[in-house]
C-alpha positions as CSV (number, residue, x, y, z in Angstrom):
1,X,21.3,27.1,-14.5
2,X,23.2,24.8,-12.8
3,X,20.5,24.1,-10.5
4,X,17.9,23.2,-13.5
5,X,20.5,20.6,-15.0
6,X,22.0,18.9,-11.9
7,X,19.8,16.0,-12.0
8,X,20.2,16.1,-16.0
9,X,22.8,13.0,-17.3
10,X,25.7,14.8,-19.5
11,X,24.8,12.0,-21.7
12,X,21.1,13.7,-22.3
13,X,22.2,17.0,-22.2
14,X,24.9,16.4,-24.8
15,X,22.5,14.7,-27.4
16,X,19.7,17.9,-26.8
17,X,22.5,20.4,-27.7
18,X,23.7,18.2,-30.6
19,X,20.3,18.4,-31.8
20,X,20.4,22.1,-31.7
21,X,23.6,22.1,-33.9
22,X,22.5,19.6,-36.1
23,X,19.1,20.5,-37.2
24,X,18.6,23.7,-36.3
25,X,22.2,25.0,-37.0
26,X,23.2,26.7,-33.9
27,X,26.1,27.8,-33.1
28,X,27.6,25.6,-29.7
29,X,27.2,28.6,-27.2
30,X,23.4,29.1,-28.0
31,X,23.0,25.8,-29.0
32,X,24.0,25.1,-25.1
33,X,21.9,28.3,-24.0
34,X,19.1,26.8,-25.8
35,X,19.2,23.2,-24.6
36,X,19.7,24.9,-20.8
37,X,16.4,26.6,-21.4
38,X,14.8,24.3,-22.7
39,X,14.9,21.8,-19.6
40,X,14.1,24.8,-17.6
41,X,11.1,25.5,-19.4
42,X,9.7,22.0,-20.0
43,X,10.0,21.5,-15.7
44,X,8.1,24.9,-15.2
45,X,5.5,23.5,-17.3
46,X,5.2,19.7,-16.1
47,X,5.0,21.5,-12.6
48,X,2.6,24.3,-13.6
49,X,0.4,21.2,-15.6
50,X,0.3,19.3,-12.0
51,X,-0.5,22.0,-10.2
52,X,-3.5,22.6,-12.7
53,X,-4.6,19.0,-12.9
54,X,-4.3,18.2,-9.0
55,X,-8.2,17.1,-8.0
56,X,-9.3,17.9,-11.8
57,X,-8.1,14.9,-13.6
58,X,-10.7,15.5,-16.2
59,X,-8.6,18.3,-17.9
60,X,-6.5,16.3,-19.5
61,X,-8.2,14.8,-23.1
62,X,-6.3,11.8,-24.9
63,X,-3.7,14.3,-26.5
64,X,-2.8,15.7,-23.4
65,X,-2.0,12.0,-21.7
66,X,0.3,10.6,-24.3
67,X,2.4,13.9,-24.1
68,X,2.4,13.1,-20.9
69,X,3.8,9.2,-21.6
70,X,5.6,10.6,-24.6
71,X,7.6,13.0,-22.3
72,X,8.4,10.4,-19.6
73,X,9.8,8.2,-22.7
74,X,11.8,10.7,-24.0
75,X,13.6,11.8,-21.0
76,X,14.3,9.5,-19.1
77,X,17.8,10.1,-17.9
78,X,16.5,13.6,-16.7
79,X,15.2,12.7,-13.0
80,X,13.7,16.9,-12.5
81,X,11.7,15.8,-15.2
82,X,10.7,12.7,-15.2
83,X,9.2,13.6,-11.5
84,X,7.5,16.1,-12.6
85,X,5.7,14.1,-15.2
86,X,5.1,11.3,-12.9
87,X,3.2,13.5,-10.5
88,X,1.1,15.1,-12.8
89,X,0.4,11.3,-14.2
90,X,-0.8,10.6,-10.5
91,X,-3.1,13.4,-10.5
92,X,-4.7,12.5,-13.6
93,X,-5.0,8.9,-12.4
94,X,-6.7,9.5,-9.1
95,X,-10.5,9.0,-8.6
96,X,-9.9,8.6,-12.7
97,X,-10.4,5.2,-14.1
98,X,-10.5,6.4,-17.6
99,X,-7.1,7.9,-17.2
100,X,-6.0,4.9,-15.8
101,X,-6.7,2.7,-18.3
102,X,-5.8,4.8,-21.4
103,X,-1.8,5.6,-19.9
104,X,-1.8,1.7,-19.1
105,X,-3.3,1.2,-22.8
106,X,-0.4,4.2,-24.0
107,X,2.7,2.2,-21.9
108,X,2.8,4.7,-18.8
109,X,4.0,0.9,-16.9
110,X,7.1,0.1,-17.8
111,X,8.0,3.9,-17.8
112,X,6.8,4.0,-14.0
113,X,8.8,0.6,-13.1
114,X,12.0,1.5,-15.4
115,X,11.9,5.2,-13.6
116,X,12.1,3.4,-10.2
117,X,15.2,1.4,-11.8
118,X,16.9,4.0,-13.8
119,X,16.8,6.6,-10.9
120,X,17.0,3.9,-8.1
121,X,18.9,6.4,-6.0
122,X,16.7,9.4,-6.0
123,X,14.8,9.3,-3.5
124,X,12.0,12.1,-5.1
125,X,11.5,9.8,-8.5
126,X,11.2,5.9,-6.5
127,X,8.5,7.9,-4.5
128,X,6.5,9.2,-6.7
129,X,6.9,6.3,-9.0
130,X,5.8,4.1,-6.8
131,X,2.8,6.0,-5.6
132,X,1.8,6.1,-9.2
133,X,2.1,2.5,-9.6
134,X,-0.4,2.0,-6.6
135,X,-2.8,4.9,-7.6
136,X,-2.9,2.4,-10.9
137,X,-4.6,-0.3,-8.5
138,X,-7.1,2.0,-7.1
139,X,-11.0,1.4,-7.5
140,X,-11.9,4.7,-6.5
141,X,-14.0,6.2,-9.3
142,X,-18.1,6.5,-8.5
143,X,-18.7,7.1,-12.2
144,X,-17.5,3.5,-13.0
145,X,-19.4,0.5,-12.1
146,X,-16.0,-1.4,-11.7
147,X,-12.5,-0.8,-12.6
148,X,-9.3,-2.4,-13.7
149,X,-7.7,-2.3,-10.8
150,X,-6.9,-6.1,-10.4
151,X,-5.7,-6.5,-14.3
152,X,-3.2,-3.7,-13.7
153,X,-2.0,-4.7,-10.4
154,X,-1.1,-8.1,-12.6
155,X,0.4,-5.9,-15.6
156,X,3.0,-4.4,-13.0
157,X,3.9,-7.8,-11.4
158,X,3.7,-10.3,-14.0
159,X,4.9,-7.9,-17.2
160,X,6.8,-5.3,-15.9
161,X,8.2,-7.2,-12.7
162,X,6.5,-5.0,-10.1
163,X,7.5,-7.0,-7.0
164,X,11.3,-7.1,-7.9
165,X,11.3,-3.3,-8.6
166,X,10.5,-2.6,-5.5
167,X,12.2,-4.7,-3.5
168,X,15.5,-4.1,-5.1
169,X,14.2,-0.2,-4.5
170,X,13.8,-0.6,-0.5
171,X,17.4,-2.2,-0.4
172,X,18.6,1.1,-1.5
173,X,17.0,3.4,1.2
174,X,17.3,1.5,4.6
175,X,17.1,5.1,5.8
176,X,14.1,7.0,4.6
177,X,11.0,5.8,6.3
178,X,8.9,8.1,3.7
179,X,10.3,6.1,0.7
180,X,9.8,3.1,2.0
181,X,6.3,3.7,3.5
182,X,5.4,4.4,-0.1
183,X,7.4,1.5,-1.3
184,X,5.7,-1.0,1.0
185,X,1.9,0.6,0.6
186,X,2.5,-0.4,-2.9
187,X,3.8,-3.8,-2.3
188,X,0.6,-4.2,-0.4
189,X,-1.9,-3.1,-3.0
190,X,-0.3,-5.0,-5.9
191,X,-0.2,-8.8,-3.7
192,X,-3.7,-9.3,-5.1
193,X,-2.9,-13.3,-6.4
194,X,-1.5,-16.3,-4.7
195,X,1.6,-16.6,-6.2
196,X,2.9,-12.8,-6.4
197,X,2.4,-13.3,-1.9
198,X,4.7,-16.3,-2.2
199,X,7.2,-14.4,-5.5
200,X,7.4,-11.1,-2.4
201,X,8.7,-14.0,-0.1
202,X,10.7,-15.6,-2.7
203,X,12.4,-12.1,-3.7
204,X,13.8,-11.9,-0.3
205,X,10.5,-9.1,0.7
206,X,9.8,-10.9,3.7
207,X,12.9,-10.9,5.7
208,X,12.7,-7.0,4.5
209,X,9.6,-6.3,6.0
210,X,10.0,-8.2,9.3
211,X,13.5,-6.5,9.7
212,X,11.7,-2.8,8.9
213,X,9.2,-3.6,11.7
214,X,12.0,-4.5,14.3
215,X,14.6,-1.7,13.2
216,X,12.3,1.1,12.4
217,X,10.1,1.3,14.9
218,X,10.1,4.9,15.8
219,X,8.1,5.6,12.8
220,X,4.8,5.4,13.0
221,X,3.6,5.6,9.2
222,X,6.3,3.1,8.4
223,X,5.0,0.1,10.8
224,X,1.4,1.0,9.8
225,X,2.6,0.2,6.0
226,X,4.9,-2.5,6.8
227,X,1.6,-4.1,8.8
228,X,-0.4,-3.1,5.9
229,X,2.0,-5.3,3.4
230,X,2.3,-8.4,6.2
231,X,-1.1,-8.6,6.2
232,X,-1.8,-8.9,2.4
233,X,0.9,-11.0,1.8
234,X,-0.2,-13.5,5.0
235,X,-3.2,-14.4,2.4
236,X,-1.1,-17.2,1.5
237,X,-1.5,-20.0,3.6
238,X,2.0,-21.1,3.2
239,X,3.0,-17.2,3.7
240,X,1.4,-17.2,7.0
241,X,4.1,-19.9,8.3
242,X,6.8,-18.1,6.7
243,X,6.3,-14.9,8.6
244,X,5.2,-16.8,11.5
245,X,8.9,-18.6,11.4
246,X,10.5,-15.5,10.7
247,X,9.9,-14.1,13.7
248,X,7.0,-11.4,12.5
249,X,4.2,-12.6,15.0
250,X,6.5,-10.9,17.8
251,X,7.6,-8.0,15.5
252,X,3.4,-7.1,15.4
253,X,3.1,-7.5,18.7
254,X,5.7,-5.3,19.6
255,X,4.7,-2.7,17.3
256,X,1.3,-2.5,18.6
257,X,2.4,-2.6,22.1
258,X,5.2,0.6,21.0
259,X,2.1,2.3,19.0
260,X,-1.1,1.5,21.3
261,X,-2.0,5.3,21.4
262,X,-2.4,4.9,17.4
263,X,-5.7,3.5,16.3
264,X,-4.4,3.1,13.1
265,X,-1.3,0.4,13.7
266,X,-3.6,-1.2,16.6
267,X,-6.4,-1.7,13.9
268,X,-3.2,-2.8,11.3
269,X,-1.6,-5.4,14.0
270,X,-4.8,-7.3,14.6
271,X,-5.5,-7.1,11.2
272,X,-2.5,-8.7,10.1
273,X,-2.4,-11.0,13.6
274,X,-6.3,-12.1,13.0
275,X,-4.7,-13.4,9.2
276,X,-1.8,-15.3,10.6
277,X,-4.2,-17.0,12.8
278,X,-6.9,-17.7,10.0
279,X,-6.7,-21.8,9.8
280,X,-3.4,-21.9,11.7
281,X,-4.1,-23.5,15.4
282,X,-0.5,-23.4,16.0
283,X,0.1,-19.9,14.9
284,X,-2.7,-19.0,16.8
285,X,-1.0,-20.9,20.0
286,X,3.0,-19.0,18.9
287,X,0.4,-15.1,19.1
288,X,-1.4,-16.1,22.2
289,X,2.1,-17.2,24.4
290,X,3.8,-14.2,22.6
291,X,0.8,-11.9,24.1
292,X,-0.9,-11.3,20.9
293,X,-4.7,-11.6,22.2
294,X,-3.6,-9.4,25.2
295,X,-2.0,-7.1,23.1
296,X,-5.2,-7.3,21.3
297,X,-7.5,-6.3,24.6
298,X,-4.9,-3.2,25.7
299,X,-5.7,-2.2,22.1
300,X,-10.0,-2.1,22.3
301,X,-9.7,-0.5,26.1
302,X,-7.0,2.2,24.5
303,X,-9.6,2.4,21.5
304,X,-13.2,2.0,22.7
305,X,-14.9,4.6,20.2
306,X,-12.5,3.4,17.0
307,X,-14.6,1.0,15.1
308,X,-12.0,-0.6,13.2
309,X,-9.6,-1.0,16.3
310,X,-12.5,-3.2,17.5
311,X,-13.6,-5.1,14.6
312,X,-10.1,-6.4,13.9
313,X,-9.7,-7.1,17.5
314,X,-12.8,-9.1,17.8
315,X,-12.0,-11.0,14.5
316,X,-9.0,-11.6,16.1
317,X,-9.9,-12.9,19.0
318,X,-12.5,-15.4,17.2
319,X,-10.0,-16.7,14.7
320,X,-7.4,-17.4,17.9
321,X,-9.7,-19.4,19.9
322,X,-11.7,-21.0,16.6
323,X,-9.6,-24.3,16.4
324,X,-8.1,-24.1,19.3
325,X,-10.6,-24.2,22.0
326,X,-8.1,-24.8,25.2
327,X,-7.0,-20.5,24.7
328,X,-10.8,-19.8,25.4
329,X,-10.8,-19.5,29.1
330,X,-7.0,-17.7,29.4
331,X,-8.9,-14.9,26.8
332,X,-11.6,-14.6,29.1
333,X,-9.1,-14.5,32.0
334,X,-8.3,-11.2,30.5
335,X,-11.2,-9.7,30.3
336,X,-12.3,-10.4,26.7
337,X,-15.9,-11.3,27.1
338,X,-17.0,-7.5,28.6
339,X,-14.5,-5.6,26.1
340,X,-16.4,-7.4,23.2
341,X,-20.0,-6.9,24.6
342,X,-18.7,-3.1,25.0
343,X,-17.7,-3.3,20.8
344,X,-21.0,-5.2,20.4
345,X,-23.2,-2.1,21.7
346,X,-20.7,0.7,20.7
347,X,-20.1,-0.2,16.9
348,X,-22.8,-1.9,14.6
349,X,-19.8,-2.7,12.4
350,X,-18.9,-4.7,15.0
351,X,-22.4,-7.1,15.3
352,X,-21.4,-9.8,13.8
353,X,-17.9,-10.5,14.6
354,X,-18.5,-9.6,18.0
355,X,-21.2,-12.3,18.0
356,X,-18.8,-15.0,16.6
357,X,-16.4,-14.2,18.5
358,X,-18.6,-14.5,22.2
359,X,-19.9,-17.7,20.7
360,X,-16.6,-19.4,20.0
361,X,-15.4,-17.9,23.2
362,X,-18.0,-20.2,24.5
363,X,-19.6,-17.1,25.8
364,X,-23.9,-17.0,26.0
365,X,-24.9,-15.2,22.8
366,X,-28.9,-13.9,22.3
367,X,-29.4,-15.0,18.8
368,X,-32.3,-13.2,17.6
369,X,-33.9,-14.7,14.3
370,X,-34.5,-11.6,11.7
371,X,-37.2,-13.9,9.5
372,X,-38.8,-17.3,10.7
373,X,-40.4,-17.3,7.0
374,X,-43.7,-17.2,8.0
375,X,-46.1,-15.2,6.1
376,X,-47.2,-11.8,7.3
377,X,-49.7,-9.1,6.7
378,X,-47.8,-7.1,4.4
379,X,-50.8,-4.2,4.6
380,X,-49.9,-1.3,6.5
């Protein structure tokens, strides 16, 4: 029993055997018995419900999702259960935009953001809180021609203070790479506007993220989301000189130099690299002496067959030597021009960007004309 209620607040238990005295008349040792068994019984069920619902979302009718927002609501303090409710909200929400939007319409947000706050030391409930909060962002139903997933993302910022929640939540784990990986893979998805870049910056993300990237480098997962989260918030132009000044442009390239046998933080780094550069000769000139575009290279020879290793790289490459013409012929010094021509033939994702980035390289380019708009005999 002990084990059912540890994560129970006396303050919840207390009221749920007062109720048994009250209106039902028990006596205080089964009105004790009775409260025990039933938070026992309503976590066997929540768990049992998630099991159920996990990649059929479409089980759940109307009814069943405001029990679900009506049992997260009235249990709060109980962190067993409101974990188990929050996964089983997660696994109606995915690849489930109707779900979605009825448990935003039913007030499953502020629940999700207040469960991060009230339990900000459990380490089970901020996780699964905040991978609920991001599933809430997804576009990932076929059935639907288009989702909400931009008006939610600016429910959890703007009304229920999304951004500060989760700050305020990584401060409290500087030593769990999973919660934080989950922490800053939502940060990432819900930095769709302008402003909520610059309010993560403002809230004191920034210096949180570049610090993660330095100090926690031995986890893989953890840079690729910390990447993940530079690079949406470096959509700001002003954001781009703030991580720039703070030191992140040699934090990526560290990472990726640490990580080169992942595809998946090389593709992140030039990602987030080929953003700070976007419009910015002189953070394209602070990547290039910190040995971002060679960095860059090591990455497409490590990764020749990863299409997305090369298509960052190459957009990367382009956006460095774009306004700032004198880099050109260093780039090419490395080796550049053949590693793109090898993306160019390898990846047809690459085509274009591979093309632009030859071109501003100063690099000989075929440019073949796909229609000259003459007319043609159509007849076969």
């Amino acid at each position: 029993m002990k084990m059912a209620t540890k994560r129970i607040t006396q303050e919840t238990f207390d009221a749920a055997v007062r109720e048994n005295i009250e209106e039902f008349e028990m006596g205080p040792e089964e009105a004790v018995t009775e409260a025990v068994e039933q938070f026992e019984s309503q976590g066997r069920a929540l768990n049992a419900l998630s099991a159920l619902i996990n990649g059929q979302p479409d089980l759940l009718d109307t009814q069943g999702l405001k029990l679900l927002v009506t049992t997260l609501d009235q249990n709060a303090d109980a962190a067993d259960l409101i974990c188990s409710g929050i996964r089983c909200i997660r696994h109606a929400c995915l690849k489930h935009e109707q779900n979605r939007q009825s448990l935003v319409k039913a007030g499953v947000l502020p629940l999700l953001t207040g469960a991060i706050v009230r339990h900000s030391r459990c380490a089970d409930v901020v996780r699964e809180a905040s991978w609920a909060l991001r599933i809430m962002t997804f576009d990932d139903d076929i059935r639907v021609p288009f989702g909400n997933a931009h008006d939610h993302a600016k429910l959890i910022v703007q009304e229920n203070g999304g951004l500060k929640v989760l700050i305020e939540a990584a401060k409290a784990f500087p030593d769990n790479p999973s919660v934080l990986s989950e922490l800053c893979s939502t940060l990432s998805h819900l930095t769709v506007r302008n402003e909520f870049c610059q309010e993560v910056v403002d809230l004191g993300g920034l210096g949180i993220l570049v610090a993660l990237l330095a100090n926690c480098n031995n986890h893989q997962d953890l840079v690729k989301q910390v990447l993940s989260a530079l690079r949406a918030i470096a959509g700001n132009d002003d954001v781009k000189d703030a991580i720039v000044r703070a030191g992140g442009t040699e934090s990526i390239v560290a990472a990726m130099t640490r990580h080169l046998a992942s595809p998946q933080v090389c593709e992140q780094s030039c990602a987030a690299l080929c953003v700070l550069a976007l419009r910015k000769p002189e953070n394209s000139r602070i990547i290039v002496e910190g040995g971002g575009a060679l960095a860059a290279l090591e990455a497409m020879k490590a990764h020749p067959k990863e299409a997305g290793v090369q298509k960052q790289a190459c957009m990367l490459i382009r956006n460095l030597v774009a306004r700032s013409q004198a880099f050109s012929q260093l780039i090419l010094d490395l080796g550049a021009e053949a590693l793109i021509v090898q993306a160019r033939a390898a990846h047809q994702d690459c085509e274009d960007v591979a093309k632009a980035a030859l071109r501003d390289l100063g690099c000989h380019v075929e440019l073949r004309e796909l229609w000259t708009g003459q007319k043609g005999n159509l007849a076969p």
